[in-house]
GUBADO-354455 format. One record per atom (N, C-alpha, C): residue number from 0; atom name; x negated, y, z negated. Coordinates in steps of 0.02 Angstrom, whole numbers. Layout:
N
R   i at     xx     yy     zz
R NUM CA      X      Y      Z
...
***
This chain:
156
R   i at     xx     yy     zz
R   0  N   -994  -1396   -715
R   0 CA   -931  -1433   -707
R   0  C   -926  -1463   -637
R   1  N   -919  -1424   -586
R   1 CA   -947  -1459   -517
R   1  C   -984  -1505   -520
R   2  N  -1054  -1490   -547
R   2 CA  -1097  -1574   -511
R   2  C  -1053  -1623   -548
R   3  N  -1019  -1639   -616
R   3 CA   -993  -1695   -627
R   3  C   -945  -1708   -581
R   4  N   -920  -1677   -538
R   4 CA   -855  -1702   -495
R   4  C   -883  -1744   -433
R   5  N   -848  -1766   -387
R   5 CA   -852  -1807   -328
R   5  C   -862  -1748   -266
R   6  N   -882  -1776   -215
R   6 CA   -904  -1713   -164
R   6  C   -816  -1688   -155
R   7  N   -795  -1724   -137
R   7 CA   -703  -1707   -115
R   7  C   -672  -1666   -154
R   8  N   -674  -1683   -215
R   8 CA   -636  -1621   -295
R   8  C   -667  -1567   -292
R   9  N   -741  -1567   -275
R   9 CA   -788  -1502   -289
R   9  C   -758  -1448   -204
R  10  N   -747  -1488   -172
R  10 CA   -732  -1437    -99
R  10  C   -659  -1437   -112
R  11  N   -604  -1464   -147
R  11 CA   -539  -1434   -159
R  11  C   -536  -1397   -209
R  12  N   -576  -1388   -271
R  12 CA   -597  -1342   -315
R  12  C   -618  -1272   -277
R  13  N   -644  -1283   -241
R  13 CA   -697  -1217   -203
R  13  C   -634  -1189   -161
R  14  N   -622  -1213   -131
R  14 CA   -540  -1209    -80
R  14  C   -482  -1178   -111
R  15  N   -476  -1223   -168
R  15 CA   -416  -1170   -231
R  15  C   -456  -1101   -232
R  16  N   -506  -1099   -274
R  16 CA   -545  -1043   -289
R  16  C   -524   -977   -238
R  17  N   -564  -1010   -196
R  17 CA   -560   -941   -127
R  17  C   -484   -916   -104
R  18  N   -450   -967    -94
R  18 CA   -390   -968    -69
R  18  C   -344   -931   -102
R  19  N   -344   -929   -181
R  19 CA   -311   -903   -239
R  19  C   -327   -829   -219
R  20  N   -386   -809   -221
R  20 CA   -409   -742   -251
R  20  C   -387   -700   -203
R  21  N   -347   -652   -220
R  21 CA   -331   -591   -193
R  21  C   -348   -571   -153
R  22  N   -333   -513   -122
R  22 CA   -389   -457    -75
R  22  C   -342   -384   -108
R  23  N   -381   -346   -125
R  23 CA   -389   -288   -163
R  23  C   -406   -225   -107
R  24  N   -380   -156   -138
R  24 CA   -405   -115    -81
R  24  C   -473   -109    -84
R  25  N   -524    -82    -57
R  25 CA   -582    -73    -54
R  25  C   -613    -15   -111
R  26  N   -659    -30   -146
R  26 CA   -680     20   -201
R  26  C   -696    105   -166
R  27  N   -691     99   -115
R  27 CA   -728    157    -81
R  27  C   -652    207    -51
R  28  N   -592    156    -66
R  28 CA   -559    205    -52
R  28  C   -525    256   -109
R  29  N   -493    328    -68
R  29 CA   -475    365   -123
R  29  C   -414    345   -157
R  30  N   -390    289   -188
R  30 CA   -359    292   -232
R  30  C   -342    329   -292
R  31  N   -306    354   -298
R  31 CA   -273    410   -363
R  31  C   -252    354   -399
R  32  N   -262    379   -489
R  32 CA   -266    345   -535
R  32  C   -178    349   -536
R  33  N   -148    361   -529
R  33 CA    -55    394   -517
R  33  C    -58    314   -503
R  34  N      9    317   -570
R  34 CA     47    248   -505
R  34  C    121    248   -523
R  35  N    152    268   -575
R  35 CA    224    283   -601
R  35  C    262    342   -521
R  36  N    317    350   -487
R  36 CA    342    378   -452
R  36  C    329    465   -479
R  37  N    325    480   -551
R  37 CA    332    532   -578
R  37  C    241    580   -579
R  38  N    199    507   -594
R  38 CA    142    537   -599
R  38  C    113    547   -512
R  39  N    124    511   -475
R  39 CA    119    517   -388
R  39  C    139    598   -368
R  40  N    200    623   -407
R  40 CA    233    676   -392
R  40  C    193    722   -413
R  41  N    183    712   -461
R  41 CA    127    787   -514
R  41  C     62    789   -477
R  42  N     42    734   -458
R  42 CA    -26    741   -416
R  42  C     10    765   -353
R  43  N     27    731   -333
R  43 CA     45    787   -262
R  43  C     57    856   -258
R  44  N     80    874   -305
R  44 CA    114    963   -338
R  44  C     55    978   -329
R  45  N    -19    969   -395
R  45 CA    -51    984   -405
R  45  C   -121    996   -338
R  46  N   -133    935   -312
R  46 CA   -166    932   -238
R  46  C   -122    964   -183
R  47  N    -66    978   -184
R  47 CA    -46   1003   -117
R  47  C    -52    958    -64
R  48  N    -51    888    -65
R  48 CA    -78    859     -1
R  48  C     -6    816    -18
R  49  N     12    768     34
R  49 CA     66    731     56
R  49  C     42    658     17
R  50  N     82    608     23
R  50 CA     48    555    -30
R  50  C     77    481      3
R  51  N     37    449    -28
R  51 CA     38    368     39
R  51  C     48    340    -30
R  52  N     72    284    -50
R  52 CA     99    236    -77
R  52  C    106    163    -77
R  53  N     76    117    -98
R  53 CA     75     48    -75
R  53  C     92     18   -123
R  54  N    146    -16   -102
R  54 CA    169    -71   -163
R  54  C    159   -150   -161
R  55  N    114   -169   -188
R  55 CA    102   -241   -162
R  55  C     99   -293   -240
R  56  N    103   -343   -229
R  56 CA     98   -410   -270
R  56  C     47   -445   -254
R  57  N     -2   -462   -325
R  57 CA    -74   -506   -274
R  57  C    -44   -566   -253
R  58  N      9   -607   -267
R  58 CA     12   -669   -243
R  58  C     55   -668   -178
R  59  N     67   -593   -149
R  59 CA     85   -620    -80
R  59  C     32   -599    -26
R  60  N     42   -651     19
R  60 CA     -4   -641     83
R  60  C      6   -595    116
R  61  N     75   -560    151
R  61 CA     59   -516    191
R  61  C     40   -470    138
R  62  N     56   -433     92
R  62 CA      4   -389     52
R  62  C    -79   -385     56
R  63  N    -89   -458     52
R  63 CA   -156   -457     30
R  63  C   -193   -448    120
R  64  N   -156   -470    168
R  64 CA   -178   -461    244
R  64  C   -178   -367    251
R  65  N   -136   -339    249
R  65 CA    -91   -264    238
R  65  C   -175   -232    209
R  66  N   -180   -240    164
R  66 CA   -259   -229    101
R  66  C   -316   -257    151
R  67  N   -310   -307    178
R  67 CA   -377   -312    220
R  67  C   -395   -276    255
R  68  N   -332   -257    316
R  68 CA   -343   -209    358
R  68  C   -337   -155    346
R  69  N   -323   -114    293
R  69 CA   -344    -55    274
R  69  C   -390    -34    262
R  70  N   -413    -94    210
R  70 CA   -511    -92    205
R  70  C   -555    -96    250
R  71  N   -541   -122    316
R  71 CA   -573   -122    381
R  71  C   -564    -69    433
R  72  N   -506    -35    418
R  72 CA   -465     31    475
R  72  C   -507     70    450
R  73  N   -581     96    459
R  73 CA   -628    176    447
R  73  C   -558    241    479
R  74  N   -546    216    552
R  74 CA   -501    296    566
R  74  C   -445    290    517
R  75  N   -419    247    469
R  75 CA   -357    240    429
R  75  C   -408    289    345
R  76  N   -457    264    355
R  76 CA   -500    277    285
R  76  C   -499    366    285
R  77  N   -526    374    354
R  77 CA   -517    465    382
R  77  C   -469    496    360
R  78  N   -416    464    376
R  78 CA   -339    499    380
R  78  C   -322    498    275
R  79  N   -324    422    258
R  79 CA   -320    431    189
R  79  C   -367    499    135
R  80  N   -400    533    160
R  80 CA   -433    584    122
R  80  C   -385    634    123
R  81  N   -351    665    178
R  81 CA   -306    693    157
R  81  C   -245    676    135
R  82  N   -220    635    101
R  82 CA   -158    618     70
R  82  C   -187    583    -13
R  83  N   -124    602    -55
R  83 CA   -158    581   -121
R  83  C   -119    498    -88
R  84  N   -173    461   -123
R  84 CA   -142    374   -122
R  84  C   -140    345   -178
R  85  N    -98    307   -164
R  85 CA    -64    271   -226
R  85  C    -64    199   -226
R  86  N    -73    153   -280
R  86 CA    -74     75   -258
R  86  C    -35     72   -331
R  87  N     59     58   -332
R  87 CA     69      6   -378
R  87  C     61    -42   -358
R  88  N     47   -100   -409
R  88 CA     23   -166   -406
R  88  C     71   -207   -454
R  89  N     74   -263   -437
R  89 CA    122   -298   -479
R  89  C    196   -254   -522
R  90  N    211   -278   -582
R  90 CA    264   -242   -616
R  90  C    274   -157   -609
R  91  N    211   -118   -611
R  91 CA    209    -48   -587
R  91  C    263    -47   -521
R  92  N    254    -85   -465
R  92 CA    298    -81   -416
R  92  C    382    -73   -432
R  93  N    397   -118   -461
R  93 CA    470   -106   -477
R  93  C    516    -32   -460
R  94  N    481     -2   -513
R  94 CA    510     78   -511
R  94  C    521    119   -441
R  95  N    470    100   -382
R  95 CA    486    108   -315
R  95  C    526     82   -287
R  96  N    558    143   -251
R  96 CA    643    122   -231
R  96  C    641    193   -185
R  97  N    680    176   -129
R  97 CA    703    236    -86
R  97  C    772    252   -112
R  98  N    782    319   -130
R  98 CA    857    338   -164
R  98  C    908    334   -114
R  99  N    944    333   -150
R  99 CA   1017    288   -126
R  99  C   1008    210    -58
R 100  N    971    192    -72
R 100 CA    963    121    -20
R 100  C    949     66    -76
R 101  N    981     15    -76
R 101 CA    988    -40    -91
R 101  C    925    -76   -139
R 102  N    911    -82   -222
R 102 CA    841    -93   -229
R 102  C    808   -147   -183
R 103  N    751   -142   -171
R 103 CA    701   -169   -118
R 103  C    676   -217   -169
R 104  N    659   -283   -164
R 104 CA    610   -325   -194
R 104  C    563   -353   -148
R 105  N    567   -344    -91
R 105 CA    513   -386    -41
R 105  C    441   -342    -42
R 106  N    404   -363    -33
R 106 CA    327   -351    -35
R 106  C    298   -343     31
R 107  N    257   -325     52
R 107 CA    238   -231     45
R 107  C    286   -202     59
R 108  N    282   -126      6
R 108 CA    323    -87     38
R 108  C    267    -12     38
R 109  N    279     20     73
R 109 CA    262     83     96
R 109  C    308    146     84
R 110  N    278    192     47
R 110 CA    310    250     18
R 110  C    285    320     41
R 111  N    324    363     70
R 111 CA    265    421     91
R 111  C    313    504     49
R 112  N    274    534     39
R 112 CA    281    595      9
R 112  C    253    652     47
R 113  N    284    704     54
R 113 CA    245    760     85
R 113  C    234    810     31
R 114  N    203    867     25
R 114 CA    158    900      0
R 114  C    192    942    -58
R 115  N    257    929    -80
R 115 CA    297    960   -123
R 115  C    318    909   -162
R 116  N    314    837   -148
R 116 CA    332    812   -185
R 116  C    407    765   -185
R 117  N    444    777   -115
R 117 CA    504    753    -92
R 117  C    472    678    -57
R 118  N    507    638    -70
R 118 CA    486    578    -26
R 118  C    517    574     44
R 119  N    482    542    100
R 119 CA    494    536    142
R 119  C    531    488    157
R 120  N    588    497    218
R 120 CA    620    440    236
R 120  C    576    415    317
R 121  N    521    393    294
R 121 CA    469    340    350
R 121  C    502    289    343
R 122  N    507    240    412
R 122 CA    511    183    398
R 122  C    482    123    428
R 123  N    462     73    428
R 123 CA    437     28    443
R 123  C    459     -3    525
R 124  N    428    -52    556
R 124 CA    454    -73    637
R 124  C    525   -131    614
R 125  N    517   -169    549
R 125 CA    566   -195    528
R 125  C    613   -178    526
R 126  N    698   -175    582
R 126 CA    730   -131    525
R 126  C    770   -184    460
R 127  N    748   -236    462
R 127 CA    783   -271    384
R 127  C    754   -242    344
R 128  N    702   -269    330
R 128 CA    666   -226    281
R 128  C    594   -164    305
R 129  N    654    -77    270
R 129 CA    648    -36    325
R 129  C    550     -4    289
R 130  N    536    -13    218
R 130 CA    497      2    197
R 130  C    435    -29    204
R 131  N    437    -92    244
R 131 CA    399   -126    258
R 131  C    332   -131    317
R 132  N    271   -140    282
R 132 CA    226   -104    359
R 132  C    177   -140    358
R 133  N    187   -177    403
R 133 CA    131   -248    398
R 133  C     61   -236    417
R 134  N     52   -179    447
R 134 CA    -37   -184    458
R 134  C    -56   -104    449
R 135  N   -124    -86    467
R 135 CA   -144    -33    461
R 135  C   -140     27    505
R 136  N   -106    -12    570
R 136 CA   -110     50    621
R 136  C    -56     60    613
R 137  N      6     32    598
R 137 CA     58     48    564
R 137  C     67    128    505
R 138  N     40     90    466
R 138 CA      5    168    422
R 138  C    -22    210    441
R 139  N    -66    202    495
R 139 CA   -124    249    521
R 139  C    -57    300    585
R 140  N    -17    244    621
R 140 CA     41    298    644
R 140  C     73    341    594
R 141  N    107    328    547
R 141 CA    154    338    491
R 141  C    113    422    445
R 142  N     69    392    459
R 142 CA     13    457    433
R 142  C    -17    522    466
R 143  N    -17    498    534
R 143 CA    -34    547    588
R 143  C     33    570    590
R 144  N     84    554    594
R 144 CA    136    584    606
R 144  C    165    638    568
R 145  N    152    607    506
R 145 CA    161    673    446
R 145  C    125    735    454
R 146  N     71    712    456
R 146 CA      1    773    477
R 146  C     15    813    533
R 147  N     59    774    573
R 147 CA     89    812    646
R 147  C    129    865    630
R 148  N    158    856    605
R 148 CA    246    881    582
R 148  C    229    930    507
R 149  N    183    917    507
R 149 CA    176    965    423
R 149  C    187    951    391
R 150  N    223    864    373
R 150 CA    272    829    318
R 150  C    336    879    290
R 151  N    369    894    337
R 151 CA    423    912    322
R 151  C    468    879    355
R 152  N    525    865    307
R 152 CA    561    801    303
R 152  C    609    800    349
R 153  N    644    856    382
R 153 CA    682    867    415
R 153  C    661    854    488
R 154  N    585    841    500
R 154 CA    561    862    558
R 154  C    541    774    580
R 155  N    535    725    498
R 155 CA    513    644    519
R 155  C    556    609    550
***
């Protein structure tokens, strides 16, 4: 289909192409098959470990930037082994919501759980939108900190 086109269509074809396609977390990370608020919880019960949460949409950019640099943060990759992680994606996201705060529709949002299963009230450098965490050292703070504190909620 390309060679019939003109050099110009074939490099705005190629341009859509690339430009369109997502960025995904990296296959190598530990993602937990969990993605409902309820099944995140049972794995956490069950592992005993605290739990990271990402809520993203492929068609927004800062998401898909958020996903790059996670896939590139190795000391963020470290820290993710101990926490179960979670990626809703598209419509799965919805159901994430911090209780009693206002439903959230903006993209990314960041969810953290400690080791019983209570969610954390972390929040983002935004305070408009407080769930919000635009890069990886962001997370990579947000995560050390839990690990600091023992994820107990009284102490974030």
């Amino acid at each position: 289909l390309l060679d019939t086109m003109p050099g110009f269509m074939q490099t705005l074809v190629l341009l859509l192409v690339v430009g369109c396609s997502a960025d995904e977390f990296d296959a190598s990370l530990p993602l937990s098959k969990a993605v409902s608020m309820d099944e995140v919880k049972s794995e956490v019960q069950s592992q005993k470990k605290p739990a990271l949460v990402f809520v993203t949409q492929t068609w927004c950019g800062a998401c898909n930037a958020l996903k790059k640099g996670v896939n590139q943060d190795k000391d963020l990759h470290a820290l993710m082994d101990q926490f179960v992680v979670a990626h809703a994606a598209g419509d799965a996201g919805k159901e994430w919501q911090f209780p009693g705060e206002s439903p959230q529709t903006y993209v990314p949002r960041v969810y953290f759980f400690d080791s019983s299963g209570q969610m954390l009230d972390m929040k983002g450098q935004n305070g408009k939108f407080s769930r919000f965490f635009s890069s990886s050292v962001e997370v990579k703070k947000a995560l050390k900190n839990i690990l600091e504190k023992g994820a107990r909620p009284d102490e974030l």
